[in-house]
N, C-alpha and C positions, 0 to 999 in steps of 0.2 A: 308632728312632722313638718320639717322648712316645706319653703315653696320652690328652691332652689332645685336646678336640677343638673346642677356640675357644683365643684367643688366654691366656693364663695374666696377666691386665693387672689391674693394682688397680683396684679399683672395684667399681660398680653395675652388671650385665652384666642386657639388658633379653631372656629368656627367649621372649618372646612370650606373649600372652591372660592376661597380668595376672601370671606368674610373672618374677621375679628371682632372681640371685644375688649374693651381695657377696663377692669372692673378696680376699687379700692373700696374694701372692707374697712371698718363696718358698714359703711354703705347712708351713715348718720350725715349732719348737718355739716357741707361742703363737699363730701366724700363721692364724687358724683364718678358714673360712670361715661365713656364714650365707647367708640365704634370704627371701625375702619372696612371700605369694601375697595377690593382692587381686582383688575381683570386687565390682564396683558400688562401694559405700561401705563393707566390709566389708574384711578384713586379718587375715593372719596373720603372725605373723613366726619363724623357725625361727634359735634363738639369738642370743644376745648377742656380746659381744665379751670381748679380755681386761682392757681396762681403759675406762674411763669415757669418755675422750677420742679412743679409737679407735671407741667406740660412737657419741658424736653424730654423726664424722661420716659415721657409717654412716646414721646418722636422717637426718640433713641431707640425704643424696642418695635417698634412699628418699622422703621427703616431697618433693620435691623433683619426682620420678618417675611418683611418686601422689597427689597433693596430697588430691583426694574421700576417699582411703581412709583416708591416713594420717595426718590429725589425732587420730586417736583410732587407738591400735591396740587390738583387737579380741581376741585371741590371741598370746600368745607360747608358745610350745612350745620347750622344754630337752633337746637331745638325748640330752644325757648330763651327770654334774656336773663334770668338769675347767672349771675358772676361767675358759680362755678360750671356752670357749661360755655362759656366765652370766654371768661380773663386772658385767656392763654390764644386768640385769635391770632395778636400780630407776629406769632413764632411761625406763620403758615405761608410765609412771604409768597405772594403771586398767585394765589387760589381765589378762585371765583366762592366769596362768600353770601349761601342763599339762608333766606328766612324766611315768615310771613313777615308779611304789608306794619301790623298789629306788634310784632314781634320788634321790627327794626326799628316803629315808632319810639317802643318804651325803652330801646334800649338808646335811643339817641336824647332822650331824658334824663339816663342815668349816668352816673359819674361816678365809676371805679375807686378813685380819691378815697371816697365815702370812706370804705371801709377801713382803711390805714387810721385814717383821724379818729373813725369811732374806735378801733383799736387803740390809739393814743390815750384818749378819753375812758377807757374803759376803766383803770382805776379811781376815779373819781365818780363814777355811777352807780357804787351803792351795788344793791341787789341784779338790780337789771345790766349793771357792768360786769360783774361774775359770773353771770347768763351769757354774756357777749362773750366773752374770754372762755370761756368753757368751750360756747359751740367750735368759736374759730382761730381760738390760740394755735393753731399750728401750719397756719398758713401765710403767705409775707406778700401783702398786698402792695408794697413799694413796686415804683417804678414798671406800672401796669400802663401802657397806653392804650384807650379804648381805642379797637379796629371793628367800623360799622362794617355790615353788610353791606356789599356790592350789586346784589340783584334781589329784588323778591317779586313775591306772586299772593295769589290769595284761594282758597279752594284746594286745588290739586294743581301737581306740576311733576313733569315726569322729565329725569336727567338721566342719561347715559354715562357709563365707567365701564371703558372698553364696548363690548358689547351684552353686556349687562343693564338691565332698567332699575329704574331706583324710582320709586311712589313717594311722592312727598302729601302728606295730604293734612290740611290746617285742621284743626280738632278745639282750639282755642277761639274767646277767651273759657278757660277752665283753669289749669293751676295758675299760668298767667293769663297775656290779654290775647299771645299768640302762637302757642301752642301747636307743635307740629309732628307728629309720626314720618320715620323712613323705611317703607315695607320694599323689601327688596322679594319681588314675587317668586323667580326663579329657585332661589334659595331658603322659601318658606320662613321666611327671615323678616324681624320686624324691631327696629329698633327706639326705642318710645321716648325717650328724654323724662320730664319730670309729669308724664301720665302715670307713670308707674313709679311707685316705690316697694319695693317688695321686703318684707320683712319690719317694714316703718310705714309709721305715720305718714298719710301725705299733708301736705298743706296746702290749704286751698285758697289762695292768696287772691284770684280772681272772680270765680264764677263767672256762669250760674253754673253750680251743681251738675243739672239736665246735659249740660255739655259734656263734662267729665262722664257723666254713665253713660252715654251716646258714644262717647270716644272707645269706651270699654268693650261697646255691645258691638261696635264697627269692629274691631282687631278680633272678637270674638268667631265675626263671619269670615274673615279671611281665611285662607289655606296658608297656617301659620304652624312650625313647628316648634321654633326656638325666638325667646322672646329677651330682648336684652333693655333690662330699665336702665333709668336715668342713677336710681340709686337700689342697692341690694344686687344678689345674686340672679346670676340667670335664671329663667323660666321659661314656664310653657304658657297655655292658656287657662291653669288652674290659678297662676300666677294675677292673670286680669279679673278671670271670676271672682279672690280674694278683693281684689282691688276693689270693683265693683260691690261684692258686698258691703263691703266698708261704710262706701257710699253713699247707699242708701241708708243704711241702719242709721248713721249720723244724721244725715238730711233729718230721717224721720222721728228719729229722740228729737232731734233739736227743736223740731217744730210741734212736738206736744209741750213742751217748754215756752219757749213763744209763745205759745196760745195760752199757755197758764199764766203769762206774764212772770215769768224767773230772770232774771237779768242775764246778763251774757256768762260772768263769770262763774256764778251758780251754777248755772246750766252746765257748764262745762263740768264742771266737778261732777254732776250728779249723774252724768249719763256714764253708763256700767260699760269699761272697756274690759272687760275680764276676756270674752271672746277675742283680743287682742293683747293679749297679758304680754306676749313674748317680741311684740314690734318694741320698735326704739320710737323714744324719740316721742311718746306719748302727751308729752307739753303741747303740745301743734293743736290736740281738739279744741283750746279756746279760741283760734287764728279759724277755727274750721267754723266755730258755732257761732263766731264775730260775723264771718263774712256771710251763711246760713241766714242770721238774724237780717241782716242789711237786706238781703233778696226779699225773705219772708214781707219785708218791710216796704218795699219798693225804693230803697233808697240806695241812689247810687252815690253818695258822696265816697270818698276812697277809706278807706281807713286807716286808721294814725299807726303805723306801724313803730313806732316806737312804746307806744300805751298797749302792744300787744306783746312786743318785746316783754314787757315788766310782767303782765298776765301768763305767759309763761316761763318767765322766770322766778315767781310765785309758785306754780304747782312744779316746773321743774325739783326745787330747795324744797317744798314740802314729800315729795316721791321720795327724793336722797336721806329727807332724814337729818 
């Protein structure tokens, strides 16, 4: 049985009391979801998209929906900095844009560009260019201008939408360095970004681990009904339990591995995702058991994400067959 607990349908899904989500199946690698809460003439909006044109027509049906609130958006909130919850920032003309402290850092490191070129590139890279082209052929990374954040905070920080409260509360570094939940309390409502992938693999591109279970066990204690991830269908909080188990099981394979001294790549192969048969997107446990291994290790050096690109684009091409 999914973990979804409404229909998994592209689109604008109408929450109830001014709360949305905008979900795009399969919910796999770009395919990210966002969020919209509005009360009287006032709005917030919880992430962008991964490119420009996936973004209007997110706008288009969100104004569309809300017409009073959403001529002007009021807030955007950045859950985390992966491209497909930002690219789509500077279409939000005039909104107060929040993130963590950690959050704004890395994204003022990073350079949109990227992905156009390694797009370019992508036929002359062999296996790991096929990998590349696979995940994000269908996205048009032209003519992106990164738009930073405008305000951050670090902890918790609580904003107003109308007179509605909005919990922002930092839970990173975990899948990145600064990672952030939007629980809207009134509405038993809690909007996760990339803590949650539900139906998929997460990847754990940060750590430490500790944090992501911490982040799980937090949303677990709240008075939470509906729970909308970064990617996959909506949920509840059987949704985070899954997440969390995940978790740990991986932490804990990985590190009887480690201790046996099995290399990164091994390891990854040999840990049994059968209890996970039916997520996408199952390449990501060597990015999981890379970064696993580095903590286990004490080593913070960052990791080559292009040497991890290739390591799952190896078990990717041997899954397919």
């Amino acid at each position: 049985m999914g973990l979804g607990v409404r229909p998994f349908d592209h689109g604008l899904h109408d929450l109830g009391n001014g709360a949305f989500a905008w979900l795009q199946p399969d919910g796999g690698w770009g395919w990210s979801n966002a969020g919209l809460i509005v009360d009287g003439d006032q709005s917030l909006i919880v992430d962008t998209l991964f490119d420009k044109s996936l973004t209007r027509l997110m706008l288009d049906a969100m104004r569309r929906a809300a017409p009073a609130a959403t001529q002007q958006i009021d807030l955007l909130v950045n859950t985390h900095s992966n491209g497909d919850h930002c690219n789509g920032n500077e279409l939000i003309t005039g909104a107060e844009i929040i993130t963590s402290k950690a959050c704004a850092e890395e994204l003022a490191r990073e350079n949109p560009a990227m992905m156009e070129q390694l797009m370019a590139r992508a036929p002359q890279m062999g296996e790991v260019g096929e990998f590349f082209t696979y995940c994000f052929k269908d996205f048009d990374f032209s003519d992106i201008h990164q738009t930073l954040p405008t305000r951050t905070f670090e902890g918790e920080l609580e904003v107003q939408v109308g007179a509605k409260t909005v919990l922002l509360k930092q839970v990173g570094p975990a899948h990145t360095a600064g990672d952030i939940l939007a629980y809207v309390p009134a509405d038993k409502l809690i909007y996760t970004g990339d803590i949650l992938f539900i139906e998929g693999h997460p990847i754990l591109w940060a750590g430490p681990v500790q944090n992501w279970i911490d982040a799980c066990d937090y949303m677990l204690a709240l008075d939470v009904e509906t729970v909308v991830p970064g990617h996959g269908p909506i949920t509840a909080k059987n949704g985070v339990q899954a997440m969390r188990g995940y978790l740990v099981y991986v932490r804990d394979e990985a590190k009887k591995r480690f201790d046996a001294g099995l290399p990164v790549f091994e390891a990854a192969l040999d840990i049994s995702l059968a209890d996970y048969d039916s997520w996408g997107d199952a390449e990501r446990i060597v990015v999981n058991v890379a970064t696993l291994y580095k903590e286990f290790a004490s080593d913070t050096t960052p990791n080559d994400i292009t040497e991890l690109f290739a390591l799952m684009a190896k078990i990717h091409k041997s899954r397919r067959g």
